[in-house]
C-alpha positions as CSV (number, residue, x, y, z in Angstrom):
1,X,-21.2,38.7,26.4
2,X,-18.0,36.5,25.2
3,X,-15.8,35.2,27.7
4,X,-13.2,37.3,29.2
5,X,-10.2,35.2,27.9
6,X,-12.0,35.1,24.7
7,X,-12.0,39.0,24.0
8,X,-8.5,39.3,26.0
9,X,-7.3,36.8,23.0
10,X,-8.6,39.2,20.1
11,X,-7.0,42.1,21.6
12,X,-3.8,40.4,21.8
13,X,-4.1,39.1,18.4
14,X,-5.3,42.4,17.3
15,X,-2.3,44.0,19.2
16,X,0.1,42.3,17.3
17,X,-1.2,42.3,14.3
18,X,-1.8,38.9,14.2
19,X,-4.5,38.1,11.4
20,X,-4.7,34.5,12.1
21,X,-4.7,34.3,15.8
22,X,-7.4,37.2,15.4
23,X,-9.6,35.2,13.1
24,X,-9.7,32.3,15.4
25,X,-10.6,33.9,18.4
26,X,-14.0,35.7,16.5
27,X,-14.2,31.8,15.5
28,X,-14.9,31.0,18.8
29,X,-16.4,34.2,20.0
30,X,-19.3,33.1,16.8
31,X,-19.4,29.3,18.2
32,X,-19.5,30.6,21.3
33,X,-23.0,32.8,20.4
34,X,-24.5,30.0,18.0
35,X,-24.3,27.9,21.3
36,X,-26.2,30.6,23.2
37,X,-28.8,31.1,20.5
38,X,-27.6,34.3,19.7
39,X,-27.8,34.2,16.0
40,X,-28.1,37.5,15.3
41,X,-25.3,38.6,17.0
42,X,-23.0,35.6,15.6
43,X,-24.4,36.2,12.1
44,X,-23.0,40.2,12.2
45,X,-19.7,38.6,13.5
46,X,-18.7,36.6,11.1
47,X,-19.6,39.1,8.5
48,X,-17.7,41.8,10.0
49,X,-14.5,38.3,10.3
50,X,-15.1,38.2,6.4
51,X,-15.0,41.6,5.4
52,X,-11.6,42.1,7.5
53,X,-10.4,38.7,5.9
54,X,-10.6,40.2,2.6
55,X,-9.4,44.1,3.4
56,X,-6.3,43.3,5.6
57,X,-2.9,41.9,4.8
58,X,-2.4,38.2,6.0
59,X,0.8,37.5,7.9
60,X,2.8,34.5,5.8
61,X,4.1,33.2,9.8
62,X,1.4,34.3,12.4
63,X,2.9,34.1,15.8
64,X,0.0,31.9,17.4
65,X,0.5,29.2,14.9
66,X,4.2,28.5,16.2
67,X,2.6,26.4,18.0
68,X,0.7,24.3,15.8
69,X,3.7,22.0,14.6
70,X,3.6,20.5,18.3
71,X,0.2,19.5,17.9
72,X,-1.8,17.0,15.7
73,X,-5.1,17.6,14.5
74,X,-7.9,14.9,13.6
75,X,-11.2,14.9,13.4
76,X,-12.6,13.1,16.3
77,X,-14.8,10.1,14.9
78,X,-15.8,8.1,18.2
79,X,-18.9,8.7,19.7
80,X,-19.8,8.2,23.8
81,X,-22.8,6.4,23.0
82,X,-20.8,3.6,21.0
83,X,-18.2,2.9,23.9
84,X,-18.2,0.2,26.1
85,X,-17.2,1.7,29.4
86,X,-17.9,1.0,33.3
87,X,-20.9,2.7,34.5
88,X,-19.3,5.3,37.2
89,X,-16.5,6.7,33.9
90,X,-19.8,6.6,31.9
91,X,-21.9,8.8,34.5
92,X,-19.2,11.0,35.1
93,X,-17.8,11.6,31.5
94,X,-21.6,12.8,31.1
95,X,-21.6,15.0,33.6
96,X,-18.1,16.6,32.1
97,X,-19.7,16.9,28.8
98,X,-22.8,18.2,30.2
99,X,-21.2,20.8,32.1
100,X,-19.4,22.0,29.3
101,X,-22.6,22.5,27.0
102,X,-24.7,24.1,29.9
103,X,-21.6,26.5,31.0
104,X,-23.3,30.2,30.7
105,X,-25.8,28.6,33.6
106,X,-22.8,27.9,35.8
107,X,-20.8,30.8,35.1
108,X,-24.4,32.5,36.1
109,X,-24.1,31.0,39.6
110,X,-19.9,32.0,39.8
111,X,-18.9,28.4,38.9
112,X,-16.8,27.0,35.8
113,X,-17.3,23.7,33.6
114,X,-14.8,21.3,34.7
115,X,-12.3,20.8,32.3
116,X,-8.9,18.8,32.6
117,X,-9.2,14.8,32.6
118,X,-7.1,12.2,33.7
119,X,-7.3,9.0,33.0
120,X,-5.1,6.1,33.6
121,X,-4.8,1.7,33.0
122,X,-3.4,-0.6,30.8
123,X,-3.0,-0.2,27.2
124,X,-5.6,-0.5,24.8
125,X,-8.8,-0.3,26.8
126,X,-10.2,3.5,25.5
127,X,-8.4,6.3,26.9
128,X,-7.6,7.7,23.5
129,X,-11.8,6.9,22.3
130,X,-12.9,8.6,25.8
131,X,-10.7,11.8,24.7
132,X,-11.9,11.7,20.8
133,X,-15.6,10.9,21.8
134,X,-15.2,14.0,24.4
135,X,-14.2,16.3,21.0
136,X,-17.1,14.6,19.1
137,X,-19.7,15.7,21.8
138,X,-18.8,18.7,22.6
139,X,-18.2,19.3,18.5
140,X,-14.5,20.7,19.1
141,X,-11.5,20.4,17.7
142,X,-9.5,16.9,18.3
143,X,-6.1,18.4,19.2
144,X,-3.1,16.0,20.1
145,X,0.5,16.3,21.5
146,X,3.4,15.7,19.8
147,X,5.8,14.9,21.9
148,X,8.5,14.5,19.3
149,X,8.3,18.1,18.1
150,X,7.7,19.3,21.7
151,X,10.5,18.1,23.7
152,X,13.7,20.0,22.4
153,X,17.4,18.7,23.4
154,X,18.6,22.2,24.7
155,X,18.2,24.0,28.0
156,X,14.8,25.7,28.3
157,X,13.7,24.4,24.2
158,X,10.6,22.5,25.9
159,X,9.7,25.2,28.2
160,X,9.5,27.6,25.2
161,X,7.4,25.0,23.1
162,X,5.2,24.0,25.7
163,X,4.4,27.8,25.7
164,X,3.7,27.9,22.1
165,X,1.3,24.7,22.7
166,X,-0.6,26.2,25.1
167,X,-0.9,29.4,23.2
168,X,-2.0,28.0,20.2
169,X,-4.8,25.8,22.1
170,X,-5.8,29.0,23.6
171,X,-7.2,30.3,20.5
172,X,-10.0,28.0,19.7
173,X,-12.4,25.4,22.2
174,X,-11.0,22.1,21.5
175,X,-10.0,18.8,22.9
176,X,-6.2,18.8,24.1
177,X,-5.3,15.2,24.7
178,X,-1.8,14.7,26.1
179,X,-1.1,10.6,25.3
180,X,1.2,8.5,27.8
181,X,1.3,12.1,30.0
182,X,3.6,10.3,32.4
183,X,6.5,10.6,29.5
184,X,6.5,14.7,30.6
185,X,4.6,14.5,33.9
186,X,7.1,12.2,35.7
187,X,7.4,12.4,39.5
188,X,10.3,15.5,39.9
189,X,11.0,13.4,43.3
190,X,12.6,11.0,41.2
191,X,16.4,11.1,41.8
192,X,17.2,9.5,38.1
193,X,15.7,12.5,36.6
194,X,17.0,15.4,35.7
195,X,16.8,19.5,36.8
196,X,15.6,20.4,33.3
197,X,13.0,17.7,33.6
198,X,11.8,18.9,36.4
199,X,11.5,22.4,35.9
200,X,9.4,21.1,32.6
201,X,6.9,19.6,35.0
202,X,6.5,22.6,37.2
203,X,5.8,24.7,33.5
204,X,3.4,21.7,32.5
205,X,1.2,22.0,35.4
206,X,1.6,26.4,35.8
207,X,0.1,26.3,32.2
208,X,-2.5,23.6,32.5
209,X,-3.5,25.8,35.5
210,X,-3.6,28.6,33.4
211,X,-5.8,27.6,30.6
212,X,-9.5,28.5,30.2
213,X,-12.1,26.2,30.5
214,X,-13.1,25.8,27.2
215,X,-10.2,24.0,26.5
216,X,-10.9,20.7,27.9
217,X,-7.4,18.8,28.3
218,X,-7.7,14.9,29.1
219,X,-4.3,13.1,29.9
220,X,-3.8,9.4,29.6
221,X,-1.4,7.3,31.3
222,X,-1.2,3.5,31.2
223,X,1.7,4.2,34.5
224,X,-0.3,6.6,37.0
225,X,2.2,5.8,39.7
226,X,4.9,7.3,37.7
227,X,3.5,10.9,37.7
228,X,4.1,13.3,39.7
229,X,1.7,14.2,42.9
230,X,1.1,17.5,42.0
231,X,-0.4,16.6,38.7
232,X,-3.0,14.5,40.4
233,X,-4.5,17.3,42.2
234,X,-4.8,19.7,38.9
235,X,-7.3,17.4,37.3
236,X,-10.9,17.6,38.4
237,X,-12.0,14.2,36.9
238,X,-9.4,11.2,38.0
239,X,-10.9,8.2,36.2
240,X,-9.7,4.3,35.8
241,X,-10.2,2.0,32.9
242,X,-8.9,-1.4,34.2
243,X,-9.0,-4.7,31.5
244,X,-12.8,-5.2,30.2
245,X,-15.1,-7.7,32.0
246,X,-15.9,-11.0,30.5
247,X,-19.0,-9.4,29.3
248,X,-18.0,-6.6,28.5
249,X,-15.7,-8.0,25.9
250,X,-18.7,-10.3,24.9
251,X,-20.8,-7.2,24.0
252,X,-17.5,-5.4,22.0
253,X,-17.4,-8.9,20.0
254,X,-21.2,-9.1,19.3
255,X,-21.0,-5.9,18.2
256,X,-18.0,-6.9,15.9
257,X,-19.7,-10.0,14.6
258,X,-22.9,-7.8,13.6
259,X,-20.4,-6.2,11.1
260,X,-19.7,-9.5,9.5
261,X,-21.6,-10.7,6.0
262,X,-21.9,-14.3,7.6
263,X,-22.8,-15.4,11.0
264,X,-20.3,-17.3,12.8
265,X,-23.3,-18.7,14.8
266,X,-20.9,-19.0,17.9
267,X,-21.5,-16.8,20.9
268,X,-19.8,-13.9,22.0
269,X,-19.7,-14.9,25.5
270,X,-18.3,-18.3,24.4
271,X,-15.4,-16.4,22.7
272,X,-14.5,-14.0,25.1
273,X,-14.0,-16.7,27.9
274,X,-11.8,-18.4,25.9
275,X,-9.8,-14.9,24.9
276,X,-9.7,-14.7,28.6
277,X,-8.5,-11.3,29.6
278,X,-7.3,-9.3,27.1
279,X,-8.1,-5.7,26.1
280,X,-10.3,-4.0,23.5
281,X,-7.6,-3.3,21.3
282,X,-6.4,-6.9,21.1
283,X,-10.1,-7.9,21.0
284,X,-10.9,-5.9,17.8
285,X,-7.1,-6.7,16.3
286,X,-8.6,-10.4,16.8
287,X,-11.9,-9.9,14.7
288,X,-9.7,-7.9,12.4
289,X,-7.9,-10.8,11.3
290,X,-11.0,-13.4,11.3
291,X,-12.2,-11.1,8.7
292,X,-9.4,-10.1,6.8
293,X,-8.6,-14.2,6.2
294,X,-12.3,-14.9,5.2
295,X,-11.6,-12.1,2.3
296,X,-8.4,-13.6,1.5
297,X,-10.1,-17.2,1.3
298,X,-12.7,-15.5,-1.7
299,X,-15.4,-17.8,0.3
300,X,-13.6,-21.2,0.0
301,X,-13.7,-21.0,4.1
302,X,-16.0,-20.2,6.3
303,X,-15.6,-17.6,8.9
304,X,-16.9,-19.9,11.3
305,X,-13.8,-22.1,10.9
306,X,-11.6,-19.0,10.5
307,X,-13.0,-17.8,14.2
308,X,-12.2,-21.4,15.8
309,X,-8.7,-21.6,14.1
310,X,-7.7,-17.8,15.4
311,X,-9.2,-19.1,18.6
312,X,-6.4,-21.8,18.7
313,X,-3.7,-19.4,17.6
314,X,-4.4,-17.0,20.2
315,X,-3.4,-19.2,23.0
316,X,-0.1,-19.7,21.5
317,X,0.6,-15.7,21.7
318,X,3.6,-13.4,23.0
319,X,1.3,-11.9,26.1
320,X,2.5,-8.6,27.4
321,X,2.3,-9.5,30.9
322,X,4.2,-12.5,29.9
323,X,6.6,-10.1,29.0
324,X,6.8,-7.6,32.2
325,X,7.2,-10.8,34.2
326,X,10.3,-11.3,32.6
327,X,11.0,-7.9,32.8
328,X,10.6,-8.2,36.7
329,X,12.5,-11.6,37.0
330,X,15.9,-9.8,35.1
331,X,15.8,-6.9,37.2
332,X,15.4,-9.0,40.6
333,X,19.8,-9.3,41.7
334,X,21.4,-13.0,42.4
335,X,21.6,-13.9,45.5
């Protein structure tokens, strides 16, 4: 049998009419059999889907797609097997995805697939790769928020989109990745925010409550002490990614060196000390440019020298925590 919140989708779709909404619910009602083995029963499915596709009048504005502008789509590219992640968020990102594939067995035994993610450190170190490598496994759909079309200027407007979100993400199993979640999931203890912002946090959290399990939502935040305490407790997995280890890094750069047509014949481990701590973002923007100046050079310089020469240049960079500790020293009064 489908899910429950499955068929109670294609009834509402069918309800209203709703030819769209209707077509991705069967979508996922087929998926949902092809992942059981039930071919047969997946195969007489989507040829009933097709026939009604091509009999029945299609909507020009379905309802379930109001939604959609608030989200982006993308098709997820990273893979877990090619991150470079500490062993405990490895394990238990595993376990998540494993879960989620072996779900009729739990739901056999009265238990659900966990399914909302939270992940939080400093910029740049793979909370947006974890989400899209979660899609990838799980071969979903990669949906992210937008918060610029989501968060409206009037009274209620983000309540009423948020709805819409949520609707739409209903429809289909997918990835629904919410990026710097503590812009919308701020602490509604704060006395510098606002009523309105806080009765968008109590909708945020009633409707991540509310959503079915094969909608797996992972939200990142590089400031977890700014959200608020009840969003902690609404996600099952709670996992850190501080700044990559020295080797660590040296394992992302040997892998970026592998990429390279020449050999810099200096090793990774070498490199990363002398990066010192930095993040993989930085670290691949760093091989980035090595290789993009031994194009530009048409082979008049060797990438060897090109490595040593960014080497130099990266001490002499603007470092972000350079920057918050000026931050910090502005903000501390005179005496």
């Amino acid at each position: 049998m489908a899910r429950s919140d499955l068929l109670l989708s294609i009834v509402r779709a069918g309800a209203a009419g709703d030819q769209a909404a209707l077509r991705s619910s069967v979508e996922a009602v087929v998926a949902d059999e092809r992942n059981k083995n039930h071919n047969v029963l997946a195969d007489r499915l989507q040829r009933a889907l097709n026939t009604v596709a091509v009999t029945s009048p299609v909507r020009t504005v379905p309802s379930s797609h109001a939604g959609r502008d608030t989200i982006l789509e993308t098709e997820p590219r990273q893979r877990l097997e090619d991150l470079i992640l500490p062993l405990p968020v490895t394990h238990q990102v595993g376990q998540l995805v494993e879960e989620q594939h072996r779900a009729d067995l739990l739901r056999a035994h009265g238990m659900q697939p966990r399914h909302r993610v939270l992940l939080s450190g400093p910029p740049g170190n793979g909370k947006t790769s974890i989400a899209e490598a979660i899609a990838e496994a799980l071969a979903v759909q990669f949906f992210t928020v937008r918060y610029d079309a989501l968060v409206g200027s009037y009274l209620g407007e983000t309540n009423t989109r948020l709805a819409r979100l949520f609707d739409y993400a209903r429809t289909v199993p997918c990835v629904l990745f919410f990026d710097e979640f503590d812009s919308i999931g701020k602490e509604r203890g704060d006395i510098h925010e606002t009523g309105e912002i806080k009765r968008v946090v109590s909708f945020l959290l009633m409707q991540i409550d509310q959503l079915p399990s094969y909608v797996v939502t992972v939200a990142a935040t590089n400031h977890a002490e700014l959200l608020d305490r009840a969003v902690w407790r609404r996600f099952q997995l709670r996992l850190s990614l501080p700044q990559p280890s020295r080797d660590a890094l040296a394992t992302f750069l040997d892998r970026q060196f592998a990429l390279w047509p020449d050999n810099p014949r200096i090793r990774p481990e070498t490199v990363a000390t002398k990066l010192g701590s930095i993040s993989f973002a930085e670290a691949l923007e760093f091989c980035q440019t090595i290789r993009r100046q031994h194009i530009l050079s048409l082979g008049a310089r060797s990438i060897r020298d090109i490595l040593r020469e960014q080497i130099e240049f990266w001490a002499t960079r603007v470092r972000i925590d350079e920057l918050d500790a000026a931050r910090s020293e502005q903000t501390v009064p005179s005496s």
